[in-house]
RODRENVEX-670210 format. One record per residue: residue in one letter; x, y, z of N, C-alpha, C in turn; residue number from 1. Coordinates in pm, 1 decimal. Example, Ala and Ser with C-alpha at 12.3 -4.5 7.8 and 13.67 -1.06 7.14 Angstrom:
BEGIN
aa; n.x; n.y; n.z; ca.x; ca.y; ca.z; c.x; c.y; c.z; i
A; 1319.0; -569.0; 780.0; 1230.0; -450.0; 780.0; 1320.0; -330.0; 780.0; 1
S; 1285.0; -225.0; 708.0; 1367.0; -106.0; 714.0; 1290.0; 3.0; 787.0; 2
END
This chain:
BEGIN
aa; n.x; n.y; n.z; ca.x; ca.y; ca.z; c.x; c.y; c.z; i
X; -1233.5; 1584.0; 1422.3; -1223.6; 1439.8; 1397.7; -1361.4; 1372.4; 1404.3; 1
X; -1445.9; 1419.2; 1493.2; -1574.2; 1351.6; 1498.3; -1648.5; 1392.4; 1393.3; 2
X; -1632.6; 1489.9; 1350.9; -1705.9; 1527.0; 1182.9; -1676.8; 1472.7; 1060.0; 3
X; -1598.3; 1364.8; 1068.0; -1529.8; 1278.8; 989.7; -1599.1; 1147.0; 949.7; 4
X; -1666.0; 1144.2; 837.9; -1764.0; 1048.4; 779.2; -1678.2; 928.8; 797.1; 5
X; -1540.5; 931.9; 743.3; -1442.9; 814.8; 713.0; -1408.2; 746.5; 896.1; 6
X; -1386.9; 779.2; 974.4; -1396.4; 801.7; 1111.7; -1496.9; 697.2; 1118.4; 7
X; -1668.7; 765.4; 1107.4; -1743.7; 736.1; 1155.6; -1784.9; 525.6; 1071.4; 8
X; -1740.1; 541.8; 997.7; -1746.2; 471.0; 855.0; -1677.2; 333.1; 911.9; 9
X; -1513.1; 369.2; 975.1; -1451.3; 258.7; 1010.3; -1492.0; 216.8; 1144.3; 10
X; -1538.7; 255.4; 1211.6; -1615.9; 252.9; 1349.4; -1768.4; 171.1; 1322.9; 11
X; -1797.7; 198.0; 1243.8; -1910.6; 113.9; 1170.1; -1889.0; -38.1; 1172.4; 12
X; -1785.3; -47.6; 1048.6; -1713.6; -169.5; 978.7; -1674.4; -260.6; 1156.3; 13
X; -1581.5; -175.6; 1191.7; -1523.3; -257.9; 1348.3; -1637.9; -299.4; 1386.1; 14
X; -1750.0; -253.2; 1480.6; -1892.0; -302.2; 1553.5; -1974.4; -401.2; 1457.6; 15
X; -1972.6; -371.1; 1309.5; -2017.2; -523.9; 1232.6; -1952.8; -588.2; 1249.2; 16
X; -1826.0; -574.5; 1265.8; -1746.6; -727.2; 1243.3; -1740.3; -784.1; 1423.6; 17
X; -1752.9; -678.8; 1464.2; -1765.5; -759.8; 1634.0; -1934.9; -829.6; 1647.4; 18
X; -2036.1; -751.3; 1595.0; -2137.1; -806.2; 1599.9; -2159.7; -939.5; 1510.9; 19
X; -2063.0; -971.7; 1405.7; -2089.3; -1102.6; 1395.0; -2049.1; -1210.9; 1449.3; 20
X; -1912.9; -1164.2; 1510.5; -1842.3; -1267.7; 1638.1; -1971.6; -1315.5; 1738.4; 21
X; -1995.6; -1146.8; 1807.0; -2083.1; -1146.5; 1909.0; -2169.0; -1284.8; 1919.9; 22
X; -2272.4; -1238.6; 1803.0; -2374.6; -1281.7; 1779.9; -2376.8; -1460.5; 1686.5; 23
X; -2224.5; -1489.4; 1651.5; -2260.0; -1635.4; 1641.7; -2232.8; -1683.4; 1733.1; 24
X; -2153.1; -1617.4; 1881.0; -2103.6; -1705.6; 1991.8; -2316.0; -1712.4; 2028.8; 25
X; -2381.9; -1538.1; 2036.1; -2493.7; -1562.1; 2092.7; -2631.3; -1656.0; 2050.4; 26
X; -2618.9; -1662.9; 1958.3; -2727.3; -1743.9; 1872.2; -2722.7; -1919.5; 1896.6; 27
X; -2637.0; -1993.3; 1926.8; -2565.7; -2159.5; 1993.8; -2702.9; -2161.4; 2063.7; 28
X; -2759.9; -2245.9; 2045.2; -2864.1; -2304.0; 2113.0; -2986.0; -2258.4; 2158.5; 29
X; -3055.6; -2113.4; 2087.0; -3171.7; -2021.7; 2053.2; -3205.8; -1990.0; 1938.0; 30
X; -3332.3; -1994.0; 1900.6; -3357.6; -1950.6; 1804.9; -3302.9; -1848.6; 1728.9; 31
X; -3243.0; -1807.8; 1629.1; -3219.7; -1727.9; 1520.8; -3289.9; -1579.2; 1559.1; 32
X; -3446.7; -1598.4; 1549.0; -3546.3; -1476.1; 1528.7; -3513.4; -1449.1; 1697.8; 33
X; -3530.5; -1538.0; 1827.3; -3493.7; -1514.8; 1949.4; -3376.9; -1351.3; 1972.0; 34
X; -3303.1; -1438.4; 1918.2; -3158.6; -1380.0; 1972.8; -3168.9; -1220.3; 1923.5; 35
X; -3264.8; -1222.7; 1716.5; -3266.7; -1124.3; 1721.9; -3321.9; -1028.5; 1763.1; 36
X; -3447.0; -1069.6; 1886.8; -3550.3; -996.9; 1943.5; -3475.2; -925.8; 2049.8; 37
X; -3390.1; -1026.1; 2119.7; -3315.5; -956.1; 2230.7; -3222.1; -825.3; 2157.9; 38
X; -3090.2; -872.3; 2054.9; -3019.5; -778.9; 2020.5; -3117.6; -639.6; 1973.5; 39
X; -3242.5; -603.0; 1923.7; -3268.4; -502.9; 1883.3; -3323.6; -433.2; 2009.8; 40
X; -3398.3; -512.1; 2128.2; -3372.3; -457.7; 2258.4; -3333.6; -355.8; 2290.3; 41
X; -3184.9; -430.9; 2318.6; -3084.2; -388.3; 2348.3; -3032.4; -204.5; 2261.6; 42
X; -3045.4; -247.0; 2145.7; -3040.5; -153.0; 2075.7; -3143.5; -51.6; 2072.8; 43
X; -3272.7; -46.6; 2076.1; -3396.5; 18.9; 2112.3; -3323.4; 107.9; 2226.8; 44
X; -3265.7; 1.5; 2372.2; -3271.4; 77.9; 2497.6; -3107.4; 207.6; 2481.5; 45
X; -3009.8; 136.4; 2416.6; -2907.2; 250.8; 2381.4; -2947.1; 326.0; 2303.1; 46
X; -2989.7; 347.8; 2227.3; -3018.2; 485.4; 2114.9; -3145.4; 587.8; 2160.8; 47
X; -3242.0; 484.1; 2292.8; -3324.7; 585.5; 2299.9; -3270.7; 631.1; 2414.6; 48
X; -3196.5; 598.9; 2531.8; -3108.4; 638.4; 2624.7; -3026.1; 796.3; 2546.8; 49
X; -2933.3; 734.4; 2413.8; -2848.2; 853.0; 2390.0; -2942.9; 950.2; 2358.6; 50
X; -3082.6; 939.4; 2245.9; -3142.3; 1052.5; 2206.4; -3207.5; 1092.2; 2337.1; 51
X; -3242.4; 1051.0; 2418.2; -3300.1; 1122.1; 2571.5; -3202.7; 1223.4; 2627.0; 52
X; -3080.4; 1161.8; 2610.6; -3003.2; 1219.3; 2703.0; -2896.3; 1375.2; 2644.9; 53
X; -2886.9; 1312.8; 2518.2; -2857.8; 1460.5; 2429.4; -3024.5; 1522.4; 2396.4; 54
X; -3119.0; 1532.9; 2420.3; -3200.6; 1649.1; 2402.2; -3266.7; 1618.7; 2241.4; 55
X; -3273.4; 1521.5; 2203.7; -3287.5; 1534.5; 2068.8; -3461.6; 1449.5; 2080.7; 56
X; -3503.6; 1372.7; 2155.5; -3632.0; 1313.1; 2194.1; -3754.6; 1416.8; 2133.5; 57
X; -3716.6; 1583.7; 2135.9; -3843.8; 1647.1; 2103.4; -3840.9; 1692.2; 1968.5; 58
X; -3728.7; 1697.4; 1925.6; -3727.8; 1648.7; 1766.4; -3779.8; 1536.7; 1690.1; 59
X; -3884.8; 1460.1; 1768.7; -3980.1; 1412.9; 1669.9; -4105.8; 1463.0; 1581.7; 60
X; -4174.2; 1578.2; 1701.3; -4239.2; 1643.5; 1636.9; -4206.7; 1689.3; 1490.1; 61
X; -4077.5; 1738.8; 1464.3; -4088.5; 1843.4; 1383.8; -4014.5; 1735.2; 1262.9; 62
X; -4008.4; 1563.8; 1288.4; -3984.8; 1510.1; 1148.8; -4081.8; 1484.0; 1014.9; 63
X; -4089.8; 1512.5; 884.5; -4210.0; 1519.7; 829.9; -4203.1; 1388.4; 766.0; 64
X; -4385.3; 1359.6; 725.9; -4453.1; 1279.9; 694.7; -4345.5; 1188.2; 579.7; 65
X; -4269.4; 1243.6; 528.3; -4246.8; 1165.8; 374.9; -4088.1; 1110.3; 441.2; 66
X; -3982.2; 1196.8; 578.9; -3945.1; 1156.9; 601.5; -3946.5; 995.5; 690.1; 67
X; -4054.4; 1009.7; 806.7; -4147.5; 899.5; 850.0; -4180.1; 779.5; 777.2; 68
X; -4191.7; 783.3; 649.1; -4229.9; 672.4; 580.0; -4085.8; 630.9; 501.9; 69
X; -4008.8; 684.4; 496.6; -3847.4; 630.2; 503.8; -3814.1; 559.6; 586.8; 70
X; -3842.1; 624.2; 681.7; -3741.2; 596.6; 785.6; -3822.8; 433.4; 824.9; 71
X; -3971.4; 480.5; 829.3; -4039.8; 318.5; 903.8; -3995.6; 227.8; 770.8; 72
X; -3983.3; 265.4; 637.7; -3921.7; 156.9; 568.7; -3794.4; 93.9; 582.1; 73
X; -3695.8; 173.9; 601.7; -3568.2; 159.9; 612.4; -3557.1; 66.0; 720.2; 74
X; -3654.3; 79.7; 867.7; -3611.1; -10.6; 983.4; -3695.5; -124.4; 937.4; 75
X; -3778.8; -153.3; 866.5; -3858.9; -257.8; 793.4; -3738.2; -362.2; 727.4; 76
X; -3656.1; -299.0; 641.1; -3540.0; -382.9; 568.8; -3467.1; -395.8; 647.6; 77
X; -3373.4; -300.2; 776.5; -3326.8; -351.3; 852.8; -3371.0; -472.1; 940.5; 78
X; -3474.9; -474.5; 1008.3; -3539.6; -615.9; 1056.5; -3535.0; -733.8; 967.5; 79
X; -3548.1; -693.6; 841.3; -3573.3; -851.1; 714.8; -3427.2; -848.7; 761.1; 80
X; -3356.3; -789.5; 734.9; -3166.2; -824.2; 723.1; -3159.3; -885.9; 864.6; 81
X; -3176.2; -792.9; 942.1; -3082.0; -899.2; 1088.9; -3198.6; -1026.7; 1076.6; 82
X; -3309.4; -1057.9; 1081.9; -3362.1; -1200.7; 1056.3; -3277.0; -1266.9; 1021.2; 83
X; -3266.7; -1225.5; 874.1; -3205.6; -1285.8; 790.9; -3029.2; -1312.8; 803.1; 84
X; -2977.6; -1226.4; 854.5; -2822.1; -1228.9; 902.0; -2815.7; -1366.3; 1007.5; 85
X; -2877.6; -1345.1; 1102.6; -2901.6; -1404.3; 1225.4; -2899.2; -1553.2; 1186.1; 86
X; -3030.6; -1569.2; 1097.5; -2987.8; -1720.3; 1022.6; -2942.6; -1753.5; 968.7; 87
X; -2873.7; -1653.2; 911.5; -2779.7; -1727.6; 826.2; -2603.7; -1762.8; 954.2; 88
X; -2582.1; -1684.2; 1031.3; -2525.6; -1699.1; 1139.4; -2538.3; -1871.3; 1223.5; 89
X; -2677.3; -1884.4; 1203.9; -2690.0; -2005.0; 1314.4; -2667.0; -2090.3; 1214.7; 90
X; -2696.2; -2092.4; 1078.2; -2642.2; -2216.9; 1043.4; -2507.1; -2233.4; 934.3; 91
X; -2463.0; -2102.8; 951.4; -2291.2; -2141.1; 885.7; -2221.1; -2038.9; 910.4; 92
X; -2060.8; -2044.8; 889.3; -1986.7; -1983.3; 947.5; -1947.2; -1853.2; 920.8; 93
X; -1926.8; -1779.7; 1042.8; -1967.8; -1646.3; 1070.3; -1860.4; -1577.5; 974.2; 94
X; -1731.0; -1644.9; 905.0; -1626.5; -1597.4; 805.2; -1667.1; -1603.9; 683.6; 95
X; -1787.6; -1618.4; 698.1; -1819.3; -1671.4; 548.5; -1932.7; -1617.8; 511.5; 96
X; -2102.9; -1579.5; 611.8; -2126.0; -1511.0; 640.4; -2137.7; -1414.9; 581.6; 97
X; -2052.3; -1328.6; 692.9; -2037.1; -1181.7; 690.4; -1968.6; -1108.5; 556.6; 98
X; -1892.1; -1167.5; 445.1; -1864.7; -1157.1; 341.9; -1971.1; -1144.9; 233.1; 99
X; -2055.4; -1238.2; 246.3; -2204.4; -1229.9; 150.0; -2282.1; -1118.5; 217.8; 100
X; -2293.9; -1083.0; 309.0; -2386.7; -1026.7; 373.4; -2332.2; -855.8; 329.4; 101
X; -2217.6; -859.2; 287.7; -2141.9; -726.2; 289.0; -2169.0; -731.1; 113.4; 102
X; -2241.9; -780.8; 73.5; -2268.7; -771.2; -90.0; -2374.0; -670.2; -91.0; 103
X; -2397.8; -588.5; 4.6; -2483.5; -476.2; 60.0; -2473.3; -340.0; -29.5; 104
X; -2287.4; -361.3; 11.6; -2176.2; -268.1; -52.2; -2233.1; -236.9; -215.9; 105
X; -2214.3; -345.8; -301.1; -2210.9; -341.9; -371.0; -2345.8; -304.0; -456.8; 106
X; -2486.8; -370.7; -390.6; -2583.1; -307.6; -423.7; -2629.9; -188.5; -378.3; 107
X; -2580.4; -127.5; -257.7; -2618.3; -19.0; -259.9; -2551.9; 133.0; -368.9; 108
X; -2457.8; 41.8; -431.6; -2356.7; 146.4; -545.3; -2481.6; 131.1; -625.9; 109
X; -2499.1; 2.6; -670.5; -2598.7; -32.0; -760.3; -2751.0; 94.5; -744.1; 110
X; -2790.0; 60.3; -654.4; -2902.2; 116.7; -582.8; -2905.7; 281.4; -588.0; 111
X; -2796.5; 330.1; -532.2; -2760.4; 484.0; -531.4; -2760.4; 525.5; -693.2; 112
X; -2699.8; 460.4; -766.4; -2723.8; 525.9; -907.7; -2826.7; 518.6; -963.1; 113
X; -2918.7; 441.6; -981.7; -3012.8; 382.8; -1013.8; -3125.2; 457.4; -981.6; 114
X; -3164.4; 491.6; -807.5; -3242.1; 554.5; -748.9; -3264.1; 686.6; -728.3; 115
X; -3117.2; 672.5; -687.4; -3097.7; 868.1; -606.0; -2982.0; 884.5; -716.2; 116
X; -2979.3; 875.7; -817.3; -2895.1; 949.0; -924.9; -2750.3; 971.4; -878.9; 117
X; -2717.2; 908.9; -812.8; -2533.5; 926.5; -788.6; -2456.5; 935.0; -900.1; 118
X; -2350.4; 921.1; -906.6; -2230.1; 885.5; -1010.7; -2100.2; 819.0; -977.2; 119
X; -2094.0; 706.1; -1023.1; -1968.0; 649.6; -975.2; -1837.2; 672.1; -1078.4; 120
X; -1723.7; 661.0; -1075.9; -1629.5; 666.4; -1193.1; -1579.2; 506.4; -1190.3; 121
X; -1533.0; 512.2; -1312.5; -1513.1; 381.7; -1396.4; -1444.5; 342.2; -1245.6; 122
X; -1303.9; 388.1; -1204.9; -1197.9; 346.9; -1067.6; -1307.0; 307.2; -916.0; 123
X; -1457.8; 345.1; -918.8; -1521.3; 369.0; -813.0; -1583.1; 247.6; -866.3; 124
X; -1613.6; 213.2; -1010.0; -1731.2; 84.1; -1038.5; -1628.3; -37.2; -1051.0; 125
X; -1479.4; -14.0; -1071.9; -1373.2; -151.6; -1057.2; -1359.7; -165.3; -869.1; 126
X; -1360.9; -76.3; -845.4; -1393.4; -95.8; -671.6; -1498.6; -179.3; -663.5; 127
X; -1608.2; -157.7; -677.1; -1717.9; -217.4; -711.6; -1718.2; -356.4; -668.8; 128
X; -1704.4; -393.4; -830.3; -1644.4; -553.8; -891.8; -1536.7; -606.0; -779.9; 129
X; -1481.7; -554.1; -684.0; -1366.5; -623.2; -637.1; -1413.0; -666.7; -517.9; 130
X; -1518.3; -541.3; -471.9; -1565.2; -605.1; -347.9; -1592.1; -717.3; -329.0; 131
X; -1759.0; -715.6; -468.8; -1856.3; -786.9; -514.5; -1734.0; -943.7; -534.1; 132
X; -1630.7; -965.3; -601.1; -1538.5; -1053.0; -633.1; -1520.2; -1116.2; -485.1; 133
X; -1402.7; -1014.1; -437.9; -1347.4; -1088.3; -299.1; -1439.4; -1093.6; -179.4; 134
X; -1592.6; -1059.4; -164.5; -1694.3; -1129.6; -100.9; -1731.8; -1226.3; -128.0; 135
X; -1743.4; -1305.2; -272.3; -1788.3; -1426.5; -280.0; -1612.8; -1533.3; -275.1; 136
X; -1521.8; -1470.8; -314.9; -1412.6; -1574.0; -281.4; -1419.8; -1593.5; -157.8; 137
X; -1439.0; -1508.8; -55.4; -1413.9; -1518.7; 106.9; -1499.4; -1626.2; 141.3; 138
X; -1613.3; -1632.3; 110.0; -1737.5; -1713.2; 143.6; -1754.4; -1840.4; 104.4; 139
X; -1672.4; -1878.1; -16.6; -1636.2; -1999.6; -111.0; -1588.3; -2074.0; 9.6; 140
X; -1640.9; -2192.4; -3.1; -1550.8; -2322.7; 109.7; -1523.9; -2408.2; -18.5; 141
X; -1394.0; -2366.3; 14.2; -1318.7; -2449.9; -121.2; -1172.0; -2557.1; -57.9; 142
END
């Protein structure tokens, strides 16, 4: 069961959607960029806790150069995003939000074909469109 991408996937989805609760109750009366200095903290001190503690800490040595410059990019866009999540959090509502913010989905389909040569099927690119659809209806204050 723990080898289970789909598992790991909805366990994902749950902790975003608690972290946007979380984090519009936390953001009320601090700065935006504040709140997100603390939450990555926080996060810094759990992940380097778990990699300490499962044995995986001396597996840095042996990550290579081209992976390294991924990876420092990847946490580069992650930082622009929670900035950017964060404010958008402090100044409108977190149901509304988290729907645009999940238009992620949809460019990263975009992105994966485009980049890293994926393939989607026609049923995988109307998935697509529906997300991309019922993220901006959700977000609509109508």
């Amino acid at each position: 069961m723990t080898q289970s991408w789909q598992l790991w996937a909805v366990l994902a989805a749950v902790f975003a959607a608690l972290t946007a609760i979380f984090a519009k109750v936390g953001v009320a009366g601090i700065h935006s960029d504040l709140a997100t200095l603390v939450r990555t903290v926080v996060i810094l001190a759990i992940v380097a806790a778990m990699v300490t503690v499962s044995g995986q800490l001396g597996g840095l040595a042996r990550i290579s150069g081209r992976s390294y410059v991924f990876l420092v990019l990847s946490g580069m866009a992650t930082g622009a995003s929670w900035l950017c999540y964060f404010r958008a959090l402090a100044i409108g509502d977190a149901a509304r939000v988290a729907p645009i913010d999940k238009l992620s989905v949809v460019l990263v389909a975009v992105f994966g074909v485009v980049f890293l040569g994926e393939h989607l099927s026609a049923p995988n690119w109307a998935g697509v469109a529906l997300i991309g659809a019922g993220a901006i209806l959700v977000a609509y204050k109508g």
